[in-house]
N, C-alpha and C positions, 0 to 999 in steps of 0.2 A: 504494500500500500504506500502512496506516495504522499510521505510525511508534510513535505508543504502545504497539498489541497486538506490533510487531514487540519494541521493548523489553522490553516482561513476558514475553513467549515468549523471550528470550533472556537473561533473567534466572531466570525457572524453570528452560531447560538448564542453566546456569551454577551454580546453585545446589542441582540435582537436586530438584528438587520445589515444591510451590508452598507450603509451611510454610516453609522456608528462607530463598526469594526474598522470600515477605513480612516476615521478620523482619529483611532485609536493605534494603529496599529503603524499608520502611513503608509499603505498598500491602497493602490487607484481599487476603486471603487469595481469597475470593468475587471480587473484582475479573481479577486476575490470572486465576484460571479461567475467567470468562466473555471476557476480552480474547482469551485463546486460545484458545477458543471458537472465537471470530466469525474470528479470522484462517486456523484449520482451513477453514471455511464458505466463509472467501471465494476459498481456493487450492483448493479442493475433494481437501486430500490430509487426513490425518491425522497431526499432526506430533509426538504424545506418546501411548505406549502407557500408562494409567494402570491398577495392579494395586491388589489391595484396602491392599497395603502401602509397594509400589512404584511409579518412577515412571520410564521411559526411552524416549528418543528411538527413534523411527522412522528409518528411511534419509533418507526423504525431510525430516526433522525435523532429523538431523543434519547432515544438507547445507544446510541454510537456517542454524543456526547457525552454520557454521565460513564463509560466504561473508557472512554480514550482520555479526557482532560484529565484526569491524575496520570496517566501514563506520561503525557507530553507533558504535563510537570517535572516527574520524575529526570526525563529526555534534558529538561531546562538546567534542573538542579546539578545534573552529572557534570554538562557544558559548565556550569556557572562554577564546579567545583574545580575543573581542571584549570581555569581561568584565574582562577584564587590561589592558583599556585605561583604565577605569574609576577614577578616583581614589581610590576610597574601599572596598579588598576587602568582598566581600559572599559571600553563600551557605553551602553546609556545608564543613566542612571537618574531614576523618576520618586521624587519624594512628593509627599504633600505634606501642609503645614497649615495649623492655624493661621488666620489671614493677621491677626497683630503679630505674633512672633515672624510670620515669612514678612511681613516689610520692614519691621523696628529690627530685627537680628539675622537674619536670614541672609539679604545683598551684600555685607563687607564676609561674610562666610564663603557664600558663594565666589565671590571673588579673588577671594585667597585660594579655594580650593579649586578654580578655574585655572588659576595660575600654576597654582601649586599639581597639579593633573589634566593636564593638556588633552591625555587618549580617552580623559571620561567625557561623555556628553550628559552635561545636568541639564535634568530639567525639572523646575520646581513649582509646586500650583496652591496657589492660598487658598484655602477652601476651608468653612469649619463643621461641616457634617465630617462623619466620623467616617473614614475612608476604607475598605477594603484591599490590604496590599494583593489578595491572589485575585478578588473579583476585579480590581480597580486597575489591576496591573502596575501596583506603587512596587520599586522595593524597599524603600522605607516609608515611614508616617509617624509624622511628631503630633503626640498629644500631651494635651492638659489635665491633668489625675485621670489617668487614665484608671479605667475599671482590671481586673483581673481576666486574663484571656489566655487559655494553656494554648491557643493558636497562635498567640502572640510574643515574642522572649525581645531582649532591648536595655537598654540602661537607659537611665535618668542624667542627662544632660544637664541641668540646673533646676532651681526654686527659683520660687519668686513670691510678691508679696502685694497685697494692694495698698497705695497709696494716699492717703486723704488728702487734697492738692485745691488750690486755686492762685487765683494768677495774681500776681505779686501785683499791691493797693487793693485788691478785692476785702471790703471790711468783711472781716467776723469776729466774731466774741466769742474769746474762749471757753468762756461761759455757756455758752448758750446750749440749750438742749434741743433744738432745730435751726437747719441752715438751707436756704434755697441751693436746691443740689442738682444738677445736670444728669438726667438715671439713663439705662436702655431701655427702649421703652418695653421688652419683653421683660424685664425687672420688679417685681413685686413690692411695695411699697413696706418696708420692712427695716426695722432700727442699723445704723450704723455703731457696732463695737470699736473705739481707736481708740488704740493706747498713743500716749503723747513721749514724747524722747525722756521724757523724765519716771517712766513709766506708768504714772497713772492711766485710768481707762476710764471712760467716758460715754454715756450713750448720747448720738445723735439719730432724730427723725429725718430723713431726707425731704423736703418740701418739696417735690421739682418742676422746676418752672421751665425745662427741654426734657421732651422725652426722644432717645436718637435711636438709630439701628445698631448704629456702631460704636467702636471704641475710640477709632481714629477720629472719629465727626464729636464724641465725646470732651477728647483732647482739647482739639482746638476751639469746639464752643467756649472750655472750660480759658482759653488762652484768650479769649475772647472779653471774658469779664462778666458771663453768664450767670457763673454760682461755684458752685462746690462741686466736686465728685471724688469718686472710689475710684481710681483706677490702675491696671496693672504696675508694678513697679519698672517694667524693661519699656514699657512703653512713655514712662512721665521723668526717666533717669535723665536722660540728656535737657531736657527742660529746667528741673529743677537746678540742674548743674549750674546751667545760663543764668539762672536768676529771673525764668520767666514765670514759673510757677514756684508755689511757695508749699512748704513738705506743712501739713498742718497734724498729721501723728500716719499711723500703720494699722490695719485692719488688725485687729488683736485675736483673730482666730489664724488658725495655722496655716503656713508658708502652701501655696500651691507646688503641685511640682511639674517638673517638664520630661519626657519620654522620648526618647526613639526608637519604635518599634519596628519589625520586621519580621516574617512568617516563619512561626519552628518550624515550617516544611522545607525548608531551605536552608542551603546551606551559609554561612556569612561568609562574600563574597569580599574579593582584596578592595573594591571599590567602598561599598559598601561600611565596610570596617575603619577607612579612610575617613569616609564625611563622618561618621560617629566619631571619630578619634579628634578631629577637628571641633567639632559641633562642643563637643566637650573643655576642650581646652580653650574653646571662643565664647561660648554664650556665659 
């Protein structure tokens, strides 16, 4: 059987249609159809019903994916291991990332390890749904407390901590038990715990007078002279440094932490091993 058309016929399963698989894979669109094609032809079944809009597997179609895709894993893992032998990582190399860590930490990483590994091709995607490395075809995925996942093995790259911030001449009173506060708007209306550098700790109500999507649109509201916010600490560091925002205490519940995951089906690849060993000694 010819492991290619096996490939693109279960990369079009995988990704329901052959627009998807090519925009995944980088394989012309035309190609992928005629490879499955020839592999219909040569099993003499039909392994994708395609509709004028739609596109779904056959019995017979569905049975061929779920009995080959671990194998052509397997096929990947072996490549990927002899490759790890290799001195010098090479090939693609596809992470995704929370969308504040890939822009506040991610580009001067990237850019070192561009430098620093020429034969790898990175390619990195801020996204903060929770990514799939086998389904998603990542081979790595940074998350934020991440949950427990025996599919999952990785090290913890950094902590981090939220910040209590506003923009330097923003009045508050340290006093005060509520402060006009800048929330996400998916955020529940719910006390702020900060401990202040002297250690005391303090309940604030957040009033909010923005409610945003984001973290980043958070930031610079908050730079703005909006109000108050919580925000990550990698993301408000260089600010406060500047003397644009002003540190007002620390979420006095515990440190988040940061993760680079990557599938126990797999083996840890010399690339792979690389951006964690960086990611580590950079973030």
């Amino acid at each position: 059987m010819d492991l290619t058309a096996l490939t693109d016929f279960n990369a079009v399963a995988l990704h329901g249609g052959f627009g998807p698989a090519a925009r995944r894979t980088g394989r012309p669109k035309a190609t992928l159809s005629r490879r499955v094609a020839e592999l219909e032809q040569r099993l003499g079944v039909r392994l994708l019903e395609r509709g004028s809009r739609t596109l779904r597997l056959t019995e017979e179609g569905r049975a061929l994916h779920e009995r080959t895709r671990g194998l052509l894993a397997e096929i990947d893992d072996a490549a990927e291991a002899i490759r790890s032998r290799a001195p010098v990582p090479s090939g693609r190399l596809r992470v995704s990332a929370p969308i504040v860590f890939a822009h506040v930490v991610l580009p001067r990483i990237a850019s070192r390890f561009a430098s620093a590994y020429p034969q790898v091709e990175l390619e990195i995607v801020a996204e903060d749904r929770v990514a799939d490395p086998v389904q998603d075809g990542y081979d790595l995925v940074i998350r934020i407390d991440p949950d427990a996942d025996e599919l999952l093995v990785g090290r913890r790259i950094a902590t981090d901590r939220r910040v209590l911030v506003a923009a330097r001449g923003f009045m508050t009173d340290d006093r005060a038990s509520s402060l006009p506060a800048v929330v996400l708007a998916r955020a529940a209306s719910t006390p702020w715990q900060i401990r202040s550098d002297d250690g005391r700790e303090r309940t604030i109500m957040p009033e909010p007078v923005l409610r945003l999507s984001s973290l980043l649109m958070a930031r610079e509201a908050v730079l703005e002279g909006a109000g108050v916010a919580l925000l990550p600490g990698l993301l408000v560091e260089q600010q406060i440094a500047d003397g644009r925002l002003v540190r007002l205490g620390l979420d006095a519940g515990p440190a988040v932490e940061i993760w680079a995951l990557y599938s126990s089906r797999r083996l840890l690849s010399a690339k792979v091993r690389a951006f964690i060993d960086m990611l580590q000694s950079a973030a």
